[in-house]
py3Dmol code that shows the C-alpha trace and the ligand (Angstrom):
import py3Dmol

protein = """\
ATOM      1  CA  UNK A   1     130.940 129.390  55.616  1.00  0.00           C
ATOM      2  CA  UNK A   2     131.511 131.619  52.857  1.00  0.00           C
ATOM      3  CA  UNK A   3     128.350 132.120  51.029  1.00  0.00           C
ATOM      4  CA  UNK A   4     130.134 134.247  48.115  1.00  0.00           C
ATOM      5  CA  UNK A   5     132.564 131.476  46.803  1.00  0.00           C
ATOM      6  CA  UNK A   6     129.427 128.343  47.098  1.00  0.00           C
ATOM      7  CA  UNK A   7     127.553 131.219  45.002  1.00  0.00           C
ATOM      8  CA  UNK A   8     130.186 131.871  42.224  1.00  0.00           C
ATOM      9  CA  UNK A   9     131.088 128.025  42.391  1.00  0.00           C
ATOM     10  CA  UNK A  10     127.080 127.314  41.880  1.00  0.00           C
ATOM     11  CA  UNK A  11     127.419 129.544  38.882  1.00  0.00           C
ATOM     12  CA  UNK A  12     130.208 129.312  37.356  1.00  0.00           C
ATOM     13  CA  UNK A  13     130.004 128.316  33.425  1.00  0.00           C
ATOM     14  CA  UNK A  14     132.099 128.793  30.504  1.00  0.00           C
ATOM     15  CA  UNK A  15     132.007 131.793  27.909  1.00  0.00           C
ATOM     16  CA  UNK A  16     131.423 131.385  24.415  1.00  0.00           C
ATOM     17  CA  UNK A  17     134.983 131.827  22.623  1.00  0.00           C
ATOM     18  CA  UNK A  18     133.517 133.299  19.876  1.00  0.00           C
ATOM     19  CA  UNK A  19     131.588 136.304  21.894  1.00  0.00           C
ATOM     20  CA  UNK A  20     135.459 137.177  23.675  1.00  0.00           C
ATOM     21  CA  UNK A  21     136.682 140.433  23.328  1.00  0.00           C
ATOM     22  CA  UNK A  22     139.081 142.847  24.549  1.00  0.00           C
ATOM     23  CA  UNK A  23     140.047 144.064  26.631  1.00  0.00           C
ATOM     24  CA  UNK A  24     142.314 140.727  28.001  1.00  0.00           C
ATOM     25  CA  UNK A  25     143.633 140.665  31.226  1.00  0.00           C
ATOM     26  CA  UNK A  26     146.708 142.685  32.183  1.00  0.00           C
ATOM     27  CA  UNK A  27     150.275 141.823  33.239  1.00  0.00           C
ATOM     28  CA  UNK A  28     149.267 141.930  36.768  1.00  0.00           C
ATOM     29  CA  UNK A  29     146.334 139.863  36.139  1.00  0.00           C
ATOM     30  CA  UNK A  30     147.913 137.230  34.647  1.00  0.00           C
ATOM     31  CA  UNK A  31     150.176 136.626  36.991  1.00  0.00           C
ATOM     32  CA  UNK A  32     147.739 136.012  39.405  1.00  0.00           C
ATOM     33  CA  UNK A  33     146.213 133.790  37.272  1.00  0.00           C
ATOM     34  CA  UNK A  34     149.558 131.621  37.185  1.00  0.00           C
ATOM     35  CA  UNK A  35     149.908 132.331  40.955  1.00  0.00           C
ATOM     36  CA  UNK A  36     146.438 130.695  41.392  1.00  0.00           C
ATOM     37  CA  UNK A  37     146.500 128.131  38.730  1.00  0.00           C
ATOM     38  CA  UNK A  38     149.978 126.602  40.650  1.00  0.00           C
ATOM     39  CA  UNK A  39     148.222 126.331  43.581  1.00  0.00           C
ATOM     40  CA  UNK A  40     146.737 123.027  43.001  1.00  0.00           C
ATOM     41  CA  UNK A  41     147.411 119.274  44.640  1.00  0.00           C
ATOM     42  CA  UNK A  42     150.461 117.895  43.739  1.00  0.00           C
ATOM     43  CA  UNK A  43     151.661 114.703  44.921  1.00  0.00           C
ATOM     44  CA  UNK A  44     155.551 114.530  45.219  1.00  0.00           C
ATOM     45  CA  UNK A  45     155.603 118.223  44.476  1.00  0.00           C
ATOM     46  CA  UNK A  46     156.759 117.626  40.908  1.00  0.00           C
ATOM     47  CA  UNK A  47     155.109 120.947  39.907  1.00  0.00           C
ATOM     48  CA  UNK A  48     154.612 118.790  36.569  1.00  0.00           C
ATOM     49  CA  UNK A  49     152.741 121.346  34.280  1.00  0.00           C
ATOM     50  CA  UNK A  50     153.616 124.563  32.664  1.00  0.00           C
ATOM     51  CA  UNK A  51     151.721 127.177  30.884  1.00  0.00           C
ATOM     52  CA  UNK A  52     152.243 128.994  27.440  1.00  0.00           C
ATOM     53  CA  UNK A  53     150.722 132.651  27.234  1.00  0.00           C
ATOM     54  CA  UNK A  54     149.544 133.047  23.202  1.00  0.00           C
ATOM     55  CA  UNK A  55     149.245 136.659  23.074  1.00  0.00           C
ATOM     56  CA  UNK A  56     149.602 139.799  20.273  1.00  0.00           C
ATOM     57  CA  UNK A  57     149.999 138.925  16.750  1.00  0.00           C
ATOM     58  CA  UNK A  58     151.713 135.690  17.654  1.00  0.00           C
ATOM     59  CA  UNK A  59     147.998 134.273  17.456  1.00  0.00           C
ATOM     60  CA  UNK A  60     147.463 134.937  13.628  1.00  0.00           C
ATOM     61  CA  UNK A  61     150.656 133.567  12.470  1.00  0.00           C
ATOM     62  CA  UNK A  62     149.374 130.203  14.795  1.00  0.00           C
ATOM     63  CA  UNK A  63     146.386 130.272  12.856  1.00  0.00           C
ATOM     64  CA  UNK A  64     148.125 130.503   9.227  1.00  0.00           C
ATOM     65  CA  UNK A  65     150.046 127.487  11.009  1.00  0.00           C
ATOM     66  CA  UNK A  66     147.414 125.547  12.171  1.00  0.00           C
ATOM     67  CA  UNK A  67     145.482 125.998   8.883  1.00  0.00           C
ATOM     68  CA  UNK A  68     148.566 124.520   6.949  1.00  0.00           C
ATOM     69  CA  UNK A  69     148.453 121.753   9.068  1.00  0.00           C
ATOM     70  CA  UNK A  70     145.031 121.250   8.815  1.00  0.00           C
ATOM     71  CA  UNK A  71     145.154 120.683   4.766  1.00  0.00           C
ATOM     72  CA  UNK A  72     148.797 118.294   5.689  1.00  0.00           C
ATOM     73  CA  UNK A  73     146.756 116.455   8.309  1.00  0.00           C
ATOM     74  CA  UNK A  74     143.606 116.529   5.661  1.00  0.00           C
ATOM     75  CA  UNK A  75     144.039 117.035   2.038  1.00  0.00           C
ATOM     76  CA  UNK A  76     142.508 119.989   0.975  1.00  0.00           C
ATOM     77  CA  UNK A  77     139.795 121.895   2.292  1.00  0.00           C
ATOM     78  CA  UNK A  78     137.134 124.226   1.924  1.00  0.00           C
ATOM     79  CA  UNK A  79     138.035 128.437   2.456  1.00  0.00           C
ATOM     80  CA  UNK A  80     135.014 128.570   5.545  1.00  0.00           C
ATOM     81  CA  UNK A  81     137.211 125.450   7.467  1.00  0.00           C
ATOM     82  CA  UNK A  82     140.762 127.188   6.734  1.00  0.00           C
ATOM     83  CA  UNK A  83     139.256 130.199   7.731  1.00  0.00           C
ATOM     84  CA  UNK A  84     137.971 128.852  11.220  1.00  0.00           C
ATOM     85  CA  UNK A  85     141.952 127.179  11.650  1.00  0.00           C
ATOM     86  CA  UNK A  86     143.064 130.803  10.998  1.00  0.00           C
ATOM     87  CA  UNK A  87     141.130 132.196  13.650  1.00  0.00           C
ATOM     88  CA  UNK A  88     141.598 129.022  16.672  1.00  0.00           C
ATOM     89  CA  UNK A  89     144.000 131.289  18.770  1.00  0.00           C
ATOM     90  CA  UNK A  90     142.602 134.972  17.931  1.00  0.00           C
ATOM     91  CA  UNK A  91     139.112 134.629  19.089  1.00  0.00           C
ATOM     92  CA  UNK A  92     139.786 136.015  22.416  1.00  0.00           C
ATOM     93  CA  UNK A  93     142.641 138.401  23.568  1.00  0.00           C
ATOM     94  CA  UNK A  94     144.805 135.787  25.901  1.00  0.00           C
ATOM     95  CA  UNK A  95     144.676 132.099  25.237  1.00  0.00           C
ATOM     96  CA  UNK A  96     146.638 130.273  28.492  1.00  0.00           C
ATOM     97  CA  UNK A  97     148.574 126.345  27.319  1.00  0.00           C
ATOM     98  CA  UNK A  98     148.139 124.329  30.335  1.00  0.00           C
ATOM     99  CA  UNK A  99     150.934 121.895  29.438  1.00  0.00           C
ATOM    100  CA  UNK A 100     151.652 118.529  31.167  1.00  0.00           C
ATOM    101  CA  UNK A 101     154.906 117.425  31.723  1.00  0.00           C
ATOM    102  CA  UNK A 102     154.974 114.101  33.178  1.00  0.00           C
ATOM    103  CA  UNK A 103     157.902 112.592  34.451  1.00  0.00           C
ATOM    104  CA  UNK A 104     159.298 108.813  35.464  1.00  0.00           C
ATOM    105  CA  UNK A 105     158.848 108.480  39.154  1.00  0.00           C
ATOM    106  CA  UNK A 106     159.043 105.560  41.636  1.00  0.00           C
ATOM    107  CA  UNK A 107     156.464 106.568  43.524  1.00  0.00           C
ATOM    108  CA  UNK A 108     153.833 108.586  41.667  1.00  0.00           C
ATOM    109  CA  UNK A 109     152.158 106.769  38.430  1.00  0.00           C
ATOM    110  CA  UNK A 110     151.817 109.827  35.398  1.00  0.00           C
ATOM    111  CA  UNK A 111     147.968 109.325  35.858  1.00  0.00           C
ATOM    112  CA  UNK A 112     148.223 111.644  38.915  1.00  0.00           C
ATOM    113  CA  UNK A 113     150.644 114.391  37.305  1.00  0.00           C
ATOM    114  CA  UNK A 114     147.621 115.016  35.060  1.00  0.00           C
ATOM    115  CA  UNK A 115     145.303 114.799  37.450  1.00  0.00           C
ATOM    116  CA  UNK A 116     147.468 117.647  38.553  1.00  0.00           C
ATOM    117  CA  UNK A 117     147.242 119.437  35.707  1.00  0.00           C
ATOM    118  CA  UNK A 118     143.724 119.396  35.326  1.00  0.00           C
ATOM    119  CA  UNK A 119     143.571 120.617  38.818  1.00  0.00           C
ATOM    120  CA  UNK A 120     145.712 123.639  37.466  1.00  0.00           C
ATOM    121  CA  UNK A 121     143.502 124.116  34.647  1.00  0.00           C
ATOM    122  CA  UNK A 122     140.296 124.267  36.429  1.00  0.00           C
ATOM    123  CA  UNK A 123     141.990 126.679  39.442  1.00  0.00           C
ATOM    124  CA  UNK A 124     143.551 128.611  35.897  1.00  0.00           C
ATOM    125  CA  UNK A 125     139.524 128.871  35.097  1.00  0.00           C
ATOM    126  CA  UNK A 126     138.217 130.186  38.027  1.00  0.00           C
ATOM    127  CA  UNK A 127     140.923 132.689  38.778  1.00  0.00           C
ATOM    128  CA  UNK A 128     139.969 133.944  35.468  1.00  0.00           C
ATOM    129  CA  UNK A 129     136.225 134.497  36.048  1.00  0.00           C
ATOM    130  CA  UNK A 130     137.441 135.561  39.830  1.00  0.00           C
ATOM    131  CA  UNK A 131     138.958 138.652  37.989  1.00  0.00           C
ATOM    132  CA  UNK A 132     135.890 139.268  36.017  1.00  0.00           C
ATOM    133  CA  UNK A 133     136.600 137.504  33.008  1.00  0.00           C
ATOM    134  CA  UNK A 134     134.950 134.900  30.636  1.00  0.00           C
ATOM    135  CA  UNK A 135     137.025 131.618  30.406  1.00  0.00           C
ATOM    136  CA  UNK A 136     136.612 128.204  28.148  1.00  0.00           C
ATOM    137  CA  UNK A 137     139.013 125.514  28.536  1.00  0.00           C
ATOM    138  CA  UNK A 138     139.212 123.384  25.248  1.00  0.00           C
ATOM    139  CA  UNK A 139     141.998 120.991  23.335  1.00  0.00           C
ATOM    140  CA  UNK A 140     140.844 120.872  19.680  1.00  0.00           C
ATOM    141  CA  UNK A 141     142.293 118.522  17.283  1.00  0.00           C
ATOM    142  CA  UNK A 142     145.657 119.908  17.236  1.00  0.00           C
ATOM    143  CA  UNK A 143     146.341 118.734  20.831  1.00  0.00           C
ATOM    144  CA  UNK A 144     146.178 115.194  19.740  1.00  0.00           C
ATOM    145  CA  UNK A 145     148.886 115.720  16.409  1.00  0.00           C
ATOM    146  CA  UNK A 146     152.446 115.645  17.153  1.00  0.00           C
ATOM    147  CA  UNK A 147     152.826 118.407  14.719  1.00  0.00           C
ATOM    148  CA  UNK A 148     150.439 120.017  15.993  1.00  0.00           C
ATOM    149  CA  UNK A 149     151.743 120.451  19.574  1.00  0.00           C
ATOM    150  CA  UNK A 150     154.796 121.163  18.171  1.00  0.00           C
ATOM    151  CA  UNK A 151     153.650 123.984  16.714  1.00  0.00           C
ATOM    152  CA  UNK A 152     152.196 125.532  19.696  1.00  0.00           C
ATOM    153  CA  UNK A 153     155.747 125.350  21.854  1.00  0.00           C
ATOM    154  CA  UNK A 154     155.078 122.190  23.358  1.00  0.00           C
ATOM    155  CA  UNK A 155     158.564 119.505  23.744  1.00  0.00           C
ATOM    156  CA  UNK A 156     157.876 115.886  22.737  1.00  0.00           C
ATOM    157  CA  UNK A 157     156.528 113.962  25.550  1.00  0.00           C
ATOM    158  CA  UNK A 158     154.593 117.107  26.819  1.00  0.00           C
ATOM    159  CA  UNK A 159     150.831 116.561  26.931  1.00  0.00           C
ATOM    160  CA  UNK A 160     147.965 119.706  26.019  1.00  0.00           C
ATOM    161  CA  UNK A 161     146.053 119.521  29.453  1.00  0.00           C
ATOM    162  CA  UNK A 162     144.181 122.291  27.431  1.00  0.00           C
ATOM    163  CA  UNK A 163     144.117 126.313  25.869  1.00  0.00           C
ATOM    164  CA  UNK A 164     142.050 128.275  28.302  1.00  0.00           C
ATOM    165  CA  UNK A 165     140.363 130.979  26.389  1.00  0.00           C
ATOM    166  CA  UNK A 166     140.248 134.398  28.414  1.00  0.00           C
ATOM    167  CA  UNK A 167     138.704 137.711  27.513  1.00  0.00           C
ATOM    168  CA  UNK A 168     135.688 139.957  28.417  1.00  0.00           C
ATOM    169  CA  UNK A 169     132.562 138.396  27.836  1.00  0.00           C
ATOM    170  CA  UNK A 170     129.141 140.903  28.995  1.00  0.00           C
ATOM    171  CA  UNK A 171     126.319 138.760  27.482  1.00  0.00           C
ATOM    172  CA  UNK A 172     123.894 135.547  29.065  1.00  0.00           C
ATOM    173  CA  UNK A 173     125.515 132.480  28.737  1.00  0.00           C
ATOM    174  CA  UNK A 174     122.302 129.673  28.597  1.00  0.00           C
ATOM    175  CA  UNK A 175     122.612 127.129  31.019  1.00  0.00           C
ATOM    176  CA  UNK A 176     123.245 123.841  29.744  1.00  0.00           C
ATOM    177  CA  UNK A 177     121.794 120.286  31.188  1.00  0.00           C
ATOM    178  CA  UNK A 178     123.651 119.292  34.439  1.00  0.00           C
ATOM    179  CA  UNK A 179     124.296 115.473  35.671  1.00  0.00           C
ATOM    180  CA  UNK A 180     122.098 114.797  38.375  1.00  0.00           C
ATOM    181  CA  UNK A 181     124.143 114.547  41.575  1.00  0.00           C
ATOM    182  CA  UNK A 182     121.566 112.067  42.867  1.00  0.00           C
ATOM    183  CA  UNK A 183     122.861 109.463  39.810  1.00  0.00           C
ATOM    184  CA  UNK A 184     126.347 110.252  40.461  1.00  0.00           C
ATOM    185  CA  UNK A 185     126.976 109.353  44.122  1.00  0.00           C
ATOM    186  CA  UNK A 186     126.085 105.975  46.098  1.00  0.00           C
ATOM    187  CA  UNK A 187     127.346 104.327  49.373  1.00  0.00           C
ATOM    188  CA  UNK A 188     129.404 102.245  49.387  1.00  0.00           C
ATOM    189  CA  UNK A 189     128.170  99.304  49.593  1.00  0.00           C
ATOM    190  CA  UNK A 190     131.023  96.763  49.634  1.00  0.00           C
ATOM    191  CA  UNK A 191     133.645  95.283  46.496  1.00  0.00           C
ATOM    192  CA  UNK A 192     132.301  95.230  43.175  1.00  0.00           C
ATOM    193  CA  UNK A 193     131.534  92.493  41.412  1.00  0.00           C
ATOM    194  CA  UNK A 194     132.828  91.224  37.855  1.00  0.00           C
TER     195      UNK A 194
END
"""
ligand_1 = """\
31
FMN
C 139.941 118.546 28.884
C 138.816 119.274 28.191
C 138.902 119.491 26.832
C 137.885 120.153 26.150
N 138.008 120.350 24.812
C 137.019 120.960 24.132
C 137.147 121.177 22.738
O 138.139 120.839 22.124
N 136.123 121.780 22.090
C 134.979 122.173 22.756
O 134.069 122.714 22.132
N 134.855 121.998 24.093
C 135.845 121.413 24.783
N 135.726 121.224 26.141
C 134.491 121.635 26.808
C 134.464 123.128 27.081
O 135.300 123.437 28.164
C 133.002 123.443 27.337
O 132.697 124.642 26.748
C 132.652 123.435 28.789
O 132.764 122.111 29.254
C 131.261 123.984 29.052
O 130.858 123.644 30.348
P 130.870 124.662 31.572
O 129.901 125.754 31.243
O 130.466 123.846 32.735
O 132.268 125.194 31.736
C 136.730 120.596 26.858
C 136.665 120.389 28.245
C 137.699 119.738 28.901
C 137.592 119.536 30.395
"""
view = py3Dmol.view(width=600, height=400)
view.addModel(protein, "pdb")
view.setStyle({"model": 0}, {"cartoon": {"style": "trace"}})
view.addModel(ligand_1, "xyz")
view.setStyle({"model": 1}, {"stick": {}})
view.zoomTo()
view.show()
């Protein structure tokens, strides 16, 4: 058994974006992150995600994007909600697209290619906080506009499996309520009904 991984699994949690500083992870780092986050099950080995690094001043001219898109999307709106647009992808130093690229197959139904990329997200995650970083794994309104993932580099028929925040977080993160894995698991105790 390895006591160390159920102990940082037990803990794990996600970082406030807002609380994300620098420094971000380096070169090296990253591409263990990748390394790690391709790791994942992947039936048919269609490999059918990608990932986007938004890094460097790349991030404000996103945000002056997304905030334009915001008031197309919108009508117009108030300075404090343009503001917040401008800032969606400079919070923290390195913000990771997990992007899903599903493709026709015989075999495999597009369900389980983003299964697979949620896998990849979530191994993305921990290989973050593995390396000592805070991590938050979020979509955001823009995910769900054409225009929107356009903007951020995806092709059309790509999907946002999400943008995994990443930077150095030092402070308490509160825990939150979690399910009850009494409620969540049963026998089985034959076919359901109706
Ligand atoms: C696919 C997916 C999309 C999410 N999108 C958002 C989002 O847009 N905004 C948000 O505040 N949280 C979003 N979340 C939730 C954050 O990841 C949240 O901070 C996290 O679930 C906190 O729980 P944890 O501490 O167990 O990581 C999303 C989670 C998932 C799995």
């Amino acid at each position: 058994m390895n006591q160390a991984v159920i102990d940082f699994l037990s803990q794990r949690k996600s970082a406030p974006i807002d609380l994300m500083g620098e420094p971000g992870p380096s070169d090296d780092e990253i591409a263990t992150m990748i390394r790690i986050a391709s790791r994942v099950p992947d039936h048919g080995r269609l490999a059918p995600w990608r990932f986007i690094l938004y890094r460097g001043d790349v991030r404000h001219e996103i945000g002056r994007r997304l905030a334009e898109l915001a008031v197309e999307v919108e009508g117009p709106l108030p300075e404090g909600r343009l503001e917040k647009e401008r800032t969606r992808f400079s919070r923290a130093p390195l913000v990771i697209g997990v992007v899903s690229l599903p493709v026709e197959n015989p075999k495999i139904p597009q369900w389980e290619m983003f299964l697979s990329g949620g896998a990849a997200a979530m191994n993305l995650v921990l290989a973050a906080n593995a390396l000592g970083y805070g991590a938050n794994w979020i979509t955001n309104w823009y995910s769900e506009v054409e225009a929107g993932r356009a903007l951020l580099g995806l092709k059309p028929g790509e999907r946002v499996v999400g943008f995994v925040h990443i930077g150095t977080f030092a402070g308490d993160i509160p825990e939150r309520p979690r399910p009850d894995p009494a409620r969540l698991v049963s026998d089985y105790r034959g076919p359901a009904e109706g």
